[in-house]
DRENDO-1510 file (C-alpha; in Angstrom, 1 decimal, always signed):
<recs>
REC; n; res; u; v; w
REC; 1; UNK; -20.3; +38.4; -30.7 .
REC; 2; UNK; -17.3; +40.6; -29.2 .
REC; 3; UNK; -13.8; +39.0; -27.8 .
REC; 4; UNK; -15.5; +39.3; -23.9 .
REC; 5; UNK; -18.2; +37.5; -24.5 .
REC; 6; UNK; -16.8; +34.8; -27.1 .
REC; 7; UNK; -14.0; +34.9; -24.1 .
REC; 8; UNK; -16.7; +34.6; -21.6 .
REC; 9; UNK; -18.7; +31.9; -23.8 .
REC; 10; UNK; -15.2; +29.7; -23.8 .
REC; 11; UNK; -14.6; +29.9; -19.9 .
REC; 12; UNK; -18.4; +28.8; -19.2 .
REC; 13; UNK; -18.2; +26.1; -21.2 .
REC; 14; UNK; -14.5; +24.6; -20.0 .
REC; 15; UNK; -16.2; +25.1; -16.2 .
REC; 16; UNK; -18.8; +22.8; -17.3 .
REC; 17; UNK; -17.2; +20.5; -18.7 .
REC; 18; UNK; -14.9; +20.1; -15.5 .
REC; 19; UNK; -17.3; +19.6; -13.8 .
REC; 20; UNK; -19.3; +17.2; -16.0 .
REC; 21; UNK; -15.9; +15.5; -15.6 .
REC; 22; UNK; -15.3; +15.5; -12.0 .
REC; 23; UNK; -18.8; +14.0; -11.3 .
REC; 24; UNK; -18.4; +11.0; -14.0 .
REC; 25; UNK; -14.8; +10.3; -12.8 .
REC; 26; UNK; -14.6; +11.4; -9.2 .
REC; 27; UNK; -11.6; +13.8; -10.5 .
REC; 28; UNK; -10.9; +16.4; -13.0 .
REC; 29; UNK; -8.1; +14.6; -14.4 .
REC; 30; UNK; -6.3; +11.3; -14.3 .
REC; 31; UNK; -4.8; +10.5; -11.1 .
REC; 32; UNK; -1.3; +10.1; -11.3 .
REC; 33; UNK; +0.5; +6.9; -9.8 .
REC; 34; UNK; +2.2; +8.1; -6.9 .
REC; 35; UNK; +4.3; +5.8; -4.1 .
REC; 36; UNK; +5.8; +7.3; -0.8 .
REC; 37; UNK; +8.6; +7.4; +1.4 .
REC; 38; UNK; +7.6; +4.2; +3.4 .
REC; 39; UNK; +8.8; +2.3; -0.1 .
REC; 40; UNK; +11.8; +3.2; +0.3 .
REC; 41; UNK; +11.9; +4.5; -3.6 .
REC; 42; UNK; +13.1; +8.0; -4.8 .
REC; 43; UNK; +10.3; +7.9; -7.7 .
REC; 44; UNK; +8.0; +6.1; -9.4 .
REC; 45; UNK; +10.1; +6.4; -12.5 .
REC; 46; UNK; +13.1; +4.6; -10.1 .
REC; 47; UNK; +10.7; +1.5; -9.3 .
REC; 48; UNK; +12.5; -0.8; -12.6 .
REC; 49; UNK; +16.0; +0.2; -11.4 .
REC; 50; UNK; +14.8; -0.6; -7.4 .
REC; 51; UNK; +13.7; -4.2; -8.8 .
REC; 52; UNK; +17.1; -4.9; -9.9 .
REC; 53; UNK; +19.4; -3.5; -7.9 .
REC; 54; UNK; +21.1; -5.2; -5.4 .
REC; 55; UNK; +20.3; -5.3; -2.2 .
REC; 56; UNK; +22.5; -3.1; +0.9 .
REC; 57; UNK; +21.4; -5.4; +4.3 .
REC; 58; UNK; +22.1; -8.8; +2.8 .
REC; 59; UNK; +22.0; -11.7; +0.8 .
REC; 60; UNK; +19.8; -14.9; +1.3 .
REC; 61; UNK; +20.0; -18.1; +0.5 .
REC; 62; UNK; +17.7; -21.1; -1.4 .
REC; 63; UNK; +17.5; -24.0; +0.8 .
REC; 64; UNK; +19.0; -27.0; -1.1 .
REC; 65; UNK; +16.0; -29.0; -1.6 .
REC; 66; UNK; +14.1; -25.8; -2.4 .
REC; 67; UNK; +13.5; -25.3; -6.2 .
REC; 68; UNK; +16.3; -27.3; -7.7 .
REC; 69; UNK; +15.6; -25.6; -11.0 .
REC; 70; UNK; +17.3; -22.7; -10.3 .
REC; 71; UNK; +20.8; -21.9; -11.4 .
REC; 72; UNK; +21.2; -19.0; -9.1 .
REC; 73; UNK; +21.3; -19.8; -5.4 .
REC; 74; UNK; +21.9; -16.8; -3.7 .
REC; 75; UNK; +19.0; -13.8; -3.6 .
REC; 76; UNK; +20.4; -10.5; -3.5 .
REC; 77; UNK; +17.7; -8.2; -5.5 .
REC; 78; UNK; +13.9; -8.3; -6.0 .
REC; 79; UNK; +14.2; -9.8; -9.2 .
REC; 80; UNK; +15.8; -13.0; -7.9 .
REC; 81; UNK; +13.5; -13.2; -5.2 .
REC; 82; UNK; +10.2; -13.1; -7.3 .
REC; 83; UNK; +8.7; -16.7; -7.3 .
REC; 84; UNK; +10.3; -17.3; -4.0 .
REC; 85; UNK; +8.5; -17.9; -0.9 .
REC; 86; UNK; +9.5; -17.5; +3.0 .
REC; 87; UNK; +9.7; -21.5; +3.6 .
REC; 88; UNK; +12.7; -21.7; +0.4 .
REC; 89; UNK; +14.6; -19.6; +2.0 .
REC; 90; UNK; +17.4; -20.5; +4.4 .
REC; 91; UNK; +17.1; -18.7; +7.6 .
REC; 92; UNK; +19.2; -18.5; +11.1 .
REC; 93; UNK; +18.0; -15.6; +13.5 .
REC; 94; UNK; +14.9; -14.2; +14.0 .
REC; 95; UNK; +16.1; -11.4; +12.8 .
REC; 96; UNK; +16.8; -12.9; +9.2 .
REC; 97; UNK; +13.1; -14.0; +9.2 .
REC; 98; UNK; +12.3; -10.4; +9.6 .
REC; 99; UNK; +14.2; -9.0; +7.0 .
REC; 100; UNK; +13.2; -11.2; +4.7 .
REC; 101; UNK; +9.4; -10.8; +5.5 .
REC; 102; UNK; +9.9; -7.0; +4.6 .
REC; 103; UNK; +11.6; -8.0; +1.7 .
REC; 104; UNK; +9.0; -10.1; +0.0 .
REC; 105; UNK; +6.2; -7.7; +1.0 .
REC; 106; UNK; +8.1; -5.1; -0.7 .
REC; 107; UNK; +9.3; -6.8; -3.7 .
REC; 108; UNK; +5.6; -7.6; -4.5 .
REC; 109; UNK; +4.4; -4.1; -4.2 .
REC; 110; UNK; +7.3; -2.8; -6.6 .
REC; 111; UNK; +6.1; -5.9; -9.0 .
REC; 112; UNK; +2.7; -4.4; -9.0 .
REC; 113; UNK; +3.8; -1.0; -9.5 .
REC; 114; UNK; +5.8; -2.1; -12.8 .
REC; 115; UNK; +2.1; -2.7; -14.2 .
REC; 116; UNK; +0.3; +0.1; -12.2 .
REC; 117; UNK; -1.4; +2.7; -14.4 .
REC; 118; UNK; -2.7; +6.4; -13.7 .
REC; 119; UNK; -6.7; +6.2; -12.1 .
REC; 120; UNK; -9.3; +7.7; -14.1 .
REC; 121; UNK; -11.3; +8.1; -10.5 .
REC; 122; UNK; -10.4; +8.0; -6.8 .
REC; 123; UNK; -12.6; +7.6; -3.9 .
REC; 124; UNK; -9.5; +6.9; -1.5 .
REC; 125; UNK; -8.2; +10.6; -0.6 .
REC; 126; UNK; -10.1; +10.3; +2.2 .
REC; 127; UNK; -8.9; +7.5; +3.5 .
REC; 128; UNK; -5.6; +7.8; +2.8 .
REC; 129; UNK; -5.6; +11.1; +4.2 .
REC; 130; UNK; -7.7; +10.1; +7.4 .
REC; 131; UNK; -6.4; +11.1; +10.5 .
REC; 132; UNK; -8.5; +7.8; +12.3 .
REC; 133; UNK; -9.5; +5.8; +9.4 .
REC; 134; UNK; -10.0; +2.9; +12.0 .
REC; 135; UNK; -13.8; +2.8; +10.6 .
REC; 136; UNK; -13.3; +2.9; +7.6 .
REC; 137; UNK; -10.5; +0.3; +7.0 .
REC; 138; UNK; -11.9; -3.0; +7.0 .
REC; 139; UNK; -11.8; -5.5; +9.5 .
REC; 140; UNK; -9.3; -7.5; +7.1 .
REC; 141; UNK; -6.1; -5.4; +7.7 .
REC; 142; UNK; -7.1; -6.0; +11.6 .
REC; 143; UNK; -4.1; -7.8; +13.5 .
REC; 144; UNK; -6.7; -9.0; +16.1 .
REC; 145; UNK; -7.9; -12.3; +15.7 .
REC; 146; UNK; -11.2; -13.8; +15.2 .
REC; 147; UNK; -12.2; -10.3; +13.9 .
REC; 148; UNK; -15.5; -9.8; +12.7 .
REC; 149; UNK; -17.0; -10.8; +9.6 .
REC; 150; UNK; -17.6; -8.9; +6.4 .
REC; 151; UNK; -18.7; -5.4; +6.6 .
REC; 152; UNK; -16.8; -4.5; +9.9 .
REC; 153; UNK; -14.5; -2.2; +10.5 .
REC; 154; UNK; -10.8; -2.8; +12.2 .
REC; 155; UNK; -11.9; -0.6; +14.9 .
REC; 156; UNK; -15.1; -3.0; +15.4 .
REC; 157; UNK; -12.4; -5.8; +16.3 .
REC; 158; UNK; -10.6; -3.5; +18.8 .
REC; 159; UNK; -12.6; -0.4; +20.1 .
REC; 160; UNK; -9.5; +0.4; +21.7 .
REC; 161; UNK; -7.8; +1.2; +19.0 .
REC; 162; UNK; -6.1; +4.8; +18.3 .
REC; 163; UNK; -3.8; +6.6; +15.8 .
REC; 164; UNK; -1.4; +9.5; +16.0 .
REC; 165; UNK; +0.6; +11.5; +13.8 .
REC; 166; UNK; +2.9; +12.1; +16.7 .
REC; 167; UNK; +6.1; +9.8; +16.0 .
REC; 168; UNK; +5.3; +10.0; +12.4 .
REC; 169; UNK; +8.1; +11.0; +10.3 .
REC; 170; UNK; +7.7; +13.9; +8.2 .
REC; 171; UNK; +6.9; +13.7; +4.6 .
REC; 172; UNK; +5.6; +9.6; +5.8 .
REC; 173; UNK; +2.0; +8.5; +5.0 .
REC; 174; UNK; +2.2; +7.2; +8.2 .
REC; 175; UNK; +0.3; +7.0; +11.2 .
REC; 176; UNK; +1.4; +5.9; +14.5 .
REC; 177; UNK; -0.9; +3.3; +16.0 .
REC; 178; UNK; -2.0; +2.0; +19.4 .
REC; 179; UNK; -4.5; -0.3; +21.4 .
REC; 180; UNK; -4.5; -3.9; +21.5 .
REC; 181; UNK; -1.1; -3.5; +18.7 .
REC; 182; UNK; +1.1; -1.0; +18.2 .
REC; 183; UNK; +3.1; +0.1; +15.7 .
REC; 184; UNK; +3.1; +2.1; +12.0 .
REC; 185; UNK; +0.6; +2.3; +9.4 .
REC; 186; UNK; +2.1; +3.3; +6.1 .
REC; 187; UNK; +0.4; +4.0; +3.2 .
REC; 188; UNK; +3.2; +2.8; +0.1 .
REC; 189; UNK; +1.7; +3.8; -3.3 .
REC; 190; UNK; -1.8; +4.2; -4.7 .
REC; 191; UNK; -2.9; +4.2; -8.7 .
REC; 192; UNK; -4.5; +1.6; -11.1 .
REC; 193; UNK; -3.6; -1.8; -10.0 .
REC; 194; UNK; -6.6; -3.7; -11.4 .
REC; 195; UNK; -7.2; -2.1; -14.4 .
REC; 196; UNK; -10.3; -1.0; -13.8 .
REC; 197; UNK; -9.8; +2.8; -14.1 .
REC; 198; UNK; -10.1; +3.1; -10.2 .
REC; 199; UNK; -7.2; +4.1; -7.8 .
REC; 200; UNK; -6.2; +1.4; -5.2 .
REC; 201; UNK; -3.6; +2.2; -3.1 .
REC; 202; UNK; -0.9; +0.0; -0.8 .
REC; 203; UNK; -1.2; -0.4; +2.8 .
REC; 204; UNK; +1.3; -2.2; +4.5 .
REC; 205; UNK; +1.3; -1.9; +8.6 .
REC; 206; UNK; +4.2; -3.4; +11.2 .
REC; 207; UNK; +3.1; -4.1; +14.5 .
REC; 208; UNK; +3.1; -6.2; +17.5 .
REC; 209; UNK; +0.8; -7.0; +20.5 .
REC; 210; UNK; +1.0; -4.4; +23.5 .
REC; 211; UNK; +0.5; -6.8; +25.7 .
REC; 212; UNK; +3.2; -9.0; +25.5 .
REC; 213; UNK; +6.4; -8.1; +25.9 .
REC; 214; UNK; +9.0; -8.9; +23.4 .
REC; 215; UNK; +6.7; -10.4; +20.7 .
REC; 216; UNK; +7.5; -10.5; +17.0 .
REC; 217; UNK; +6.4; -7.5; +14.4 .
REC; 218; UNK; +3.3; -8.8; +12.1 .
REC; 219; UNK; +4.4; -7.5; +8.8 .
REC; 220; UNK; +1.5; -7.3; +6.0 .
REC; 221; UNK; +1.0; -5.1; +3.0 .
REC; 222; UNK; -2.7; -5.1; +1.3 .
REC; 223; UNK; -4.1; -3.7; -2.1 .
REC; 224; UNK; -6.9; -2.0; -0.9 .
REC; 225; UNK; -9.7; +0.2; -3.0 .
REC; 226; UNK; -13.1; +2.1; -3.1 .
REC; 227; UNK; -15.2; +1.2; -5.9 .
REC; 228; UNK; -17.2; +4.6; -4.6 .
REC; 229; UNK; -17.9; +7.7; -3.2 .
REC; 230; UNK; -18.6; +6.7; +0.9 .
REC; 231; UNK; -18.4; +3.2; -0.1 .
REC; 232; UNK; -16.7; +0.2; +1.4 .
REC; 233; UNK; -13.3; +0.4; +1.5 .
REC; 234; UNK; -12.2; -3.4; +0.5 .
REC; 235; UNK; -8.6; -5.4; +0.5 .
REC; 236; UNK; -7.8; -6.6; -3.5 .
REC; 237; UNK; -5.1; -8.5; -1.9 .
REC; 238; UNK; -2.5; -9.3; +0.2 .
REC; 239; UNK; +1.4; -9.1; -0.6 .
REC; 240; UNK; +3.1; -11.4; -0.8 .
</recs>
């Protein structure tokens, strides 16, 4: 056999096995973990040094009949707040509340991330990509209440619902919503969180009813994946 065919032979026979590949695993390759601005992370590879580092907007407080075990009072980084909930803590403002809300939601997702691995398949570009993913997001991650069963979409709980990549900030997996709550959608990270070789990703949305003025932000981050190809998109869980 001459060098162009034997050359010929060897290129056939990589393409096929690509492609055997990419319809076993939904990819051609391992998908790497990946987390975005909205985490406010540089890098996956900064995620241990995010967990311990201190943080720059404030330091909280355990309440003094609130886990009497500890010897440290004061919360200042991720790792001190991690088997901490929102009702130990000592809070003033409204504002505190707030922060600290963000804080745990975040602090859980980096937690998960420590033990996140690289997917061996991925049925969530799509989504994640999705310029109006409102039927295709479950009617979990819906703000509206007494949303419908399982099965239903968030836009089946609010057929008013809209999303816009205007207001978005570049580089953000974000998406601008409206309808009966406004507010940002951000997509955080996405890889193996389960270990079941399937990337999940992180969806965390701030927002606040548009019909009444002044009302707190709901802050909630999910785990959410697609088991696969035009499947159900389903929520793992929620953070905290």
């Amino acid at each position: 056999m001459t060098a162009k065919l034997i050359g010929a032979a060897l290129v056939a026979a990589v393409a096929t096995a690509a492609c055997t590949s990419k319809s076993r695993h939904g990819a051609g390759s391992d998908v790497a973990v990946q987390v975005s601005p909205g985490l406010a992370v540089a890098s996956l590879a900064e995620v241990p040094n995010e967990w311990n580092a201190g943080w720059t907007n404030g330091t909280f407080f355990l309440k003094d009949d609130k886990l009497p075990g500890r010897h440290h009072r004061s919360l200042t980084n991720c790792a001190g707040l991690a088997g901490v909930g929102e009702d130990d803590v000592l809070l003033g403002a409204d504002w505190q509340r707030y922060v600290l809300r963000e804080k745990l939601i975040r602090c859980a997702v980096l937690d998960a991330l420590l033990r996140a691995r690289p997917a061996r398949a991925s049925y969530l570009r799509e989504v994640i990509q999705a310029d109006d993913p409102g039927a295709l997001l479950p009617a979990t991650v819906s703000p509206v209440q007494g949303a419908p069963g399982a099965g239903s979409s968030w836009r089946a709980t609010d057929p008013t619902l809209t999303f816009d990549r205007a207001g978005s900030r570049a580089g953000y997996q974000e998406l601008i919503v409206g309808g009966a709550f406004r507010g940002r959608l951000s997509w955080w990270a996405a890889g193996d969180f389960d270990g079941d070789g399937i990337e999940d990703a992180v969806l965390f949305s701030n927002l606040s009813p548009t019909a009444v003025k002044d009302a707190p932000n709901m802050m909630r981050g999910f785990l959410v994946t697609r088991r696969q190809a035009s499947g159900p998109v389903t929520v793992i869980k929620e953070f905290p």
